[in-house]
C-alpha positions in Angstrom: 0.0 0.0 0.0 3.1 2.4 -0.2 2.0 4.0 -2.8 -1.3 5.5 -1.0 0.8 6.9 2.0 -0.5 10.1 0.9 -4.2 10.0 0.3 -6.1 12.6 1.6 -10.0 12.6 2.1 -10.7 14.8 -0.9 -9.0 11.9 -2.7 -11.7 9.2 -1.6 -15.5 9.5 -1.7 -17.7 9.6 1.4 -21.2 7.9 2.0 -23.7 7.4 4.5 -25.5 4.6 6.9 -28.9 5.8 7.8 -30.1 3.7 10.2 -33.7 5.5 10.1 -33.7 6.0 13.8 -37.4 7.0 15.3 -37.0 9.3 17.5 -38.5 9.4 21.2 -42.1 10.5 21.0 -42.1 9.9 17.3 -42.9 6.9 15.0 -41.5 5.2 11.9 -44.0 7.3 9.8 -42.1 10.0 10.9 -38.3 9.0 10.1 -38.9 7.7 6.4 -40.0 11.4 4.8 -36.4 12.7 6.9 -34.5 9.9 5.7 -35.7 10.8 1.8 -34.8 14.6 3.0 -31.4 13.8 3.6 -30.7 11.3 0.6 -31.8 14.3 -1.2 -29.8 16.9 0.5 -26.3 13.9 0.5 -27.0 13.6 -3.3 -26.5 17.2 -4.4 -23.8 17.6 -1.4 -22.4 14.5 -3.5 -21.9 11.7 -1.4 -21.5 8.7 -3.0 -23.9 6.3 -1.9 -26.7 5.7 0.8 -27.1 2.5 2.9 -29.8 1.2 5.3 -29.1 -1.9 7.2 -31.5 -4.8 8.1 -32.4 -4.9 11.9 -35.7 -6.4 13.6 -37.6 -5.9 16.7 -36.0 -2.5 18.2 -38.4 -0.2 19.0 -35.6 2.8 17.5 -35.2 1.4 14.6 -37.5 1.7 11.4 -35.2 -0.2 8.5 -36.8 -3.9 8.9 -37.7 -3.5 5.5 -34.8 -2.6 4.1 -35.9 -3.4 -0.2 -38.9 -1.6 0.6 -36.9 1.6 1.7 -34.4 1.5 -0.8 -37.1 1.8 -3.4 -38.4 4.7 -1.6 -34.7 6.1 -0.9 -34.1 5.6 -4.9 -37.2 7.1 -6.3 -37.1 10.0 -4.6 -33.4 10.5 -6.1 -32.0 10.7 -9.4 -28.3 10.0 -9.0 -26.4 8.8 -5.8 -27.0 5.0 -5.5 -28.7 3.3 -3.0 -28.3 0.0 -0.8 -28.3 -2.5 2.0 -25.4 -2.0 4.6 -26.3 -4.8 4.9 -29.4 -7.6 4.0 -28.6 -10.3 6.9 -28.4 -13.0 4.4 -29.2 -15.8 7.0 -33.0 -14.5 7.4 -33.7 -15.0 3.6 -33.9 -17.6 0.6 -31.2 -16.0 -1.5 -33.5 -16.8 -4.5 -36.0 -13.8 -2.6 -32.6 -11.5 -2.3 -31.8 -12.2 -5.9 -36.2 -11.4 -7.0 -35.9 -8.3 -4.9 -32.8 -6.5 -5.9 -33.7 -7.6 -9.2 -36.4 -5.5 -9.4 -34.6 -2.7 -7.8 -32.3 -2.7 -10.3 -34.6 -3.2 -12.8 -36.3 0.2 -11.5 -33.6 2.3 -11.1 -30.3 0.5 -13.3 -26.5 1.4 -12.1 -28.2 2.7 -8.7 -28.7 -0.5 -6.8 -26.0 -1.7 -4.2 -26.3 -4.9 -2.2 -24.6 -5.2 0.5 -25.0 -8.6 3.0 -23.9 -9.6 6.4 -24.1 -12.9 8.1 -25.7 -11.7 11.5 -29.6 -12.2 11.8 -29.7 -8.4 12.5 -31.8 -9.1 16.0 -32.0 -11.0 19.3 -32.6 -15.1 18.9 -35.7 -15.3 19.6 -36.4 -12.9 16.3 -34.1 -14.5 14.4 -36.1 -17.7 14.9 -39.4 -15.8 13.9 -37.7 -14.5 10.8 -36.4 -18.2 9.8 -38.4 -20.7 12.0 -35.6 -22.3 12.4 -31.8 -21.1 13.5 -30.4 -24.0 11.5 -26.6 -23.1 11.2 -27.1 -19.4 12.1 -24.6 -17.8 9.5 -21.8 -20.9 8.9 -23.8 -21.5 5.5 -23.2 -18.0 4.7 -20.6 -18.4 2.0 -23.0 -21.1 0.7 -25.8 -18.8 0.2 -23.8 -15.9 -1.4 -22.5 -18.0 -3.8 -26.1 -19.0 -4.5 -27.2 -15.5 -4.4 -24.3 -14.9 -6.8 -25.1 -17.7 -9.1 -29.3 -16.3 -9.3 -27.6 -13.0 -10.7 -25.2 -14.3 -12.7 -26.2 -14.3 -16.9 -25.1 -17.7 -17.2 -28.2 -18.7 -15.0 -30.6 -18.8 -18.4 -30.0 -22.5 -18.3 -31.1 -23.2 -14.7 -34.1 -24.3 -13.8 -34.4 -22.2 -10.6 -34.0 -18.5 -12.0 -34.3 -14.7 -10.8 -36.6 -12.6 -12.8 -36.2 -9.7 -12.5 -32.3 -10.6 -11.2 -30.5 -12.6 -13.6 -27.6 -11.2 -15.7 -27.9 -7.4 -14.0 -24.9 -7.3 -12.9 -25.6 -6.0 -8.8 -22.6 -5.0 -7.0 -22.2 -7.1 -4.0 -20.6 -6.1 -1.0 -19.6 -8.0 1.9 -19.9 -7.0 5.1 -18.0 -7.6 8.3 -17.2 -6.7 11.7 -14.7 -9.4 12.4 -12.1 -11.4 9.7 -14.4 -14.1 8.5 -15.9 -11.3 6.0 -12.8 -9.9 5.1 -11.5 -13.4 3.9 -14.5 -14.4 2.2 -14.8 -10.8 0.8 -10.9 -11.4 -0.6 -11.6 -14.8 -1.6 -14.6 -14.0 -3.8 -13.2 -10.8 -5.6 -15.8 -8.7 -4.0 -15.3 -5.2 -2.2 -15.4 -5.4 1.7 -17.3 -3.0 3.9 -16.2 -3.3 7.7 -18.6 -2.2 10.7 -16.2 0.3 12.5 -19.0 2.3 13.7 -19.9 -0.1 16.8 -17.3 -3.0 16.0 -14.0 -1.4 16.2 -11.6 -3.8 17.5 -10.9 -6.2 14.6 -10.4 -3.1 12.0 -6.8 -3.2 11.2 -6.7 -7.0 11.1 -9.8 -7.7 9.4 -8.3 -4.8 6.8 -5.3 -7.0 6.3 -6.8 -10.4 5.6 -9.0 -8.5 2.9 -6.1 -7.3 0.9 -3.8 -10.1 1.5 -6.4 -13.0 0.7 -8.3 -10.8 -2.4 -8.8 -12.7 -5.8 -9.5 -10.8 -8.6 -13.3 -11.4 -9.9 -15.3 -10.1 -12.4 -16.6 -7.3 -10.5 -13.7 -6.2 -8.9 -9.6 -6.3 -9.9 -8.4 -5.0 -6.7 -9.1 -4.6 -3.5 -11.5 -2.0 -2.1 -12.3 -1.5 1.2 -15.1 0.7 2.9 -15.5 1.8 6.6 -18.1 3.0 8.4 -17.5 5.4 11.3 -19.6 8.2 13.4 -19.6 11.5 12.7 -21.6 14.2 14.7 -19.8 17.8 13.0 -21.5 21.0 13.9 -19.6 24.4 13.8 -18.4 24.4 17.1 -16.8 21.7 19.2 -18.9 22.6 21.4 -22.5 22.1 20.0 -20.6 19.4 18.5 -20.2 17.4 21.9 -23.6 18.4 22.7 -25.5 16.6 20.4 -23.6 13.8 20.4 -24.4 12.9 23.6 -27.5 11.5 21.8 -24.9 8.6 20.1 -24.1 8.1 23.4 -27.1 7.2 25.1 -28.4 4.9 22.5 -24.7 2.5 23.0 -25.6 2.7 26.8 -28.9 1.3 26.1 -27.4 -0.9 23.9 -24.9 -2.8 26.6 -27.8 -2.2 29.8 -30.0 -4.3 26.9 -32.7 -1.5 27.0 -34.3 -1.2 23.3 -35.6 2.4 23.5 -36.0 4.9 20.6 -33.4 7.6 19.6 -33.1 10.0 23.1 -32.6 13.8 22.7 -29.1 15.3 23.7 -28.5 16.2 27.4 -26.2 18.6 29.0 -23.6 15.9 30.1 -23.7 12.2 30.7 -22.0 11.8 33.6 -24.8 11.1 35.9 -26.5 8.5 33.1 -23.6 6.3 33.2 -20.8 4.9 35.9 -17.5 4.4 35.0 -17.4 0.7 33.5 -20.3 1.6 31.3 -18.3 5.0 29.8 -15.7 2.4 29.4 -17.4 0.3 27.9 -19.2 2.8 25.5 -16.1 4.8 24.7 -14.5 1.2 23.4 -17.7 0.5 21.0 -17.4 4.2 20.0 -13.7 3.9 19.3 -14.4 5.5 15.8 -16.5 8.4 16.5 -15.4 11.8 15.3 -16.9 14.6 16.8 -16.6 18.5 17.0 -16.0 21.6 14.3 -15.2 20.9 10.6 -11.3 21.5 11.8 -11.4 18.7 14.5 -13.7 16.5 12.2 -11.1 17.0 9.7 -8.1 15.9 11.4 -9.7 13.2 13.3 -10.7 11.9 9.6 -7.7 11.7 8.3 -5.9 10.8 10.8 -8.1 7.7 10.5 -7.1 7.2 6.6 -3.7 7.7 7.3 -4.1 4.2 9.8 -6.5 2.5 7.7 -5.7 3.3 4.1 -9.4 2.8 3.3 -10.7 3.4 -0.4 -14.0 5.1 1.1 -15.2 6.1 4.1 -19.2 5.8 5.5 -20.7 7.7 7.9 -23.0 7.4 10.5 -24.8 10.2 12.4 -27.2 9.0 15.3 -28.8 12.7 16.1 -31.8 13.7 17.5 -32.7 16.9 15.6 -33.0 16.5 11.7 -31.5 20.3 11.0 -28.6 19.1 12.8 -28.0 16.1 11.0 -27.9 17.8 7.4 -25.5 20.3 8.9 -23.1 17.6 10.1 -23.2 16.2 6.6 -23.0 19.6 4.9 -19.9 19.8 6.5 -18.5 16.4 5.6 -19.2 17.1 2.2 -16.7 19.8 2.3 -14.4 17.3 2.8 -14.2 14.0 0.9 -14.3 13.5 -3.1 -18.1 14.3 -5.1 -19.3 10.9 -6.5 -19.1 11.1 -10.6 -15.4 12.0 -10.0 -14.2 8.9 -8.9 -11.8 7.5 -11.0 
């Protein structure tokens, strides 16, 4: 990688994870038209793509139906494409996967990105509502992309088990990881990688190395590329900056208390919501969180590529108020590479 010592973020494009939070005292009704507000806002900004990941039965959470939004997302824009981050391949027939994304691509063609991970996404007992059974929860996952891969593939005409809408469009798949059993099977199958930073931080650097020293060349891809997601909460002090952020905060404390509670608004500190082993314990799952002006934001960022070398970086912004959120991204945009100018 010596010869990318140098990149800087304007060299690499930037994207976003919107995990469609609902926010306390609000429903899902309400997060999908702000979600569609900021793909709008990201596109023009010109972020490169916009993921929503699968998750099931938390209450702050509206993205179960993660086909069904990116339609939504991708009608409502014209340009930036639009994705999974991830579908949790072990809660669905890859034949279903292949039908749906089919017809997303079918609707709106060089848009569509499929992302999939191998976690169900939710607790046990959901992932057995989702499946009925647990079976080999996620060991059959390089099965099923390949099967997934094979549905999409043109030379599937001949099968008698075929996609349609699906076959021969040529999807981009991404793996998705937060430990090194992605990043080998991404570098095995010739497929870009896309690694969970923003909660699952400690495996990075490793899981970064087995992708690029186990890659393939495929089809799809010649060379490596690797994505990571992070959070970012920018504002235009460092100040309002740590402020809202204390938002992100209190939804990773619910997280390891086991509380499933929608998105809380910021509070003046946190020090008398959590004891010390719990801001321990927070701070380590937040490892990769950037916060403060667009001059703090900005070093912390590339501070971050200088370490990882990463091709493109996601972001993640857990915030309360909407007008805040486009701000933070306004200012990111300032930062990375427009999508169309990739090379």
């Amino acid at each position: 990688m010596s010869n990318n010592k140098q990149k800087k973020l304007n060299d690499i494009p930037a994207s976003v994870l919107d995990l469609v939070h609902i926010l306390s005292g609000q429903t899902a009704a309400d997060s999908f038209p702000n979600s569609l507000d900021l793909a709008r806002h990201v596109e023009k900004w010109g972020f490169e793509r916009y993921w929503m990941a699968e998750h099931h039965n938390m209450p702050g959470i509206a993205s179960s139906a993660t086909s069904v939004l990116i339609g939504y997302i991708a009608g409502g824009t014209s340009s930036i494409k639009v994705g999974s981050g991830g579908i949790m391949l072990p809660n669905h027939a890859p034949l279903v996967v292949a039908e749906q994304f089919g017809t997303l691509a079918s609707l709106y063609p060089n848009r569509i990105d499929l992302g999939l991970g191998r976690a169900p996404g939710t607790d046990q007992q959901t992932a057995m509502a989702l499946r009925r059974n647990i079976g080999s929860a996620g060991e059959d996952f390089p099965t099923n992309v390949k099967e997934l891969q094979q549905y999409l593939s043109a030379d599937n005409q001949t099968s008698r088990v075929r996609a349609v809408p699906g076959e021969g469009l040529n999807i981009p798949l991404w793996i998705l990881g937060s430990s090194t059993f992605g990043a080998q099977l991404a570098g095995i199958l010739g497929l870009p990688y896309a690694f969970a930073s923003h909660f699952a931080p400690a495996s990075l650097q490793v899981a970064l190395k087995v992708y690029r020293e186990s890659f393939q060349p495929s089809e799809q891809l010649q060379e490596p590329y690797a994505m990571a997601c992070v959070n970012v909460i920018a504002a235009d002090t460092d100040e309002q900056a740590i402020h809202l952020s204390t938002t992100l905060y209190q939804s990773f404390l619910n997280v390891i208390r086991g509380k499933a509670l929608p998105l809380q608004p910021p509070v003046d500190s946190m020090a008398s919501l959590w004891d010390a082993n719990e801001r321990y314990a927070v701070n380590q799952m937040l490892r990769y969180s950037f916060v403060g002006s667009p001059a703090t934001v900005k070093e912390e960022l590339q501070a971050f590529l200088d370490e990882t070398q990463v091709d493109e970086i996601m972001v993640a912004s857990a915030m309360y108020d909407h007008q805040a959120r486009l701000r933070s991204y306004e200012i990111l945009s300032d930062l990375f590479k427009p999508a169309g100018k990739t090379a």
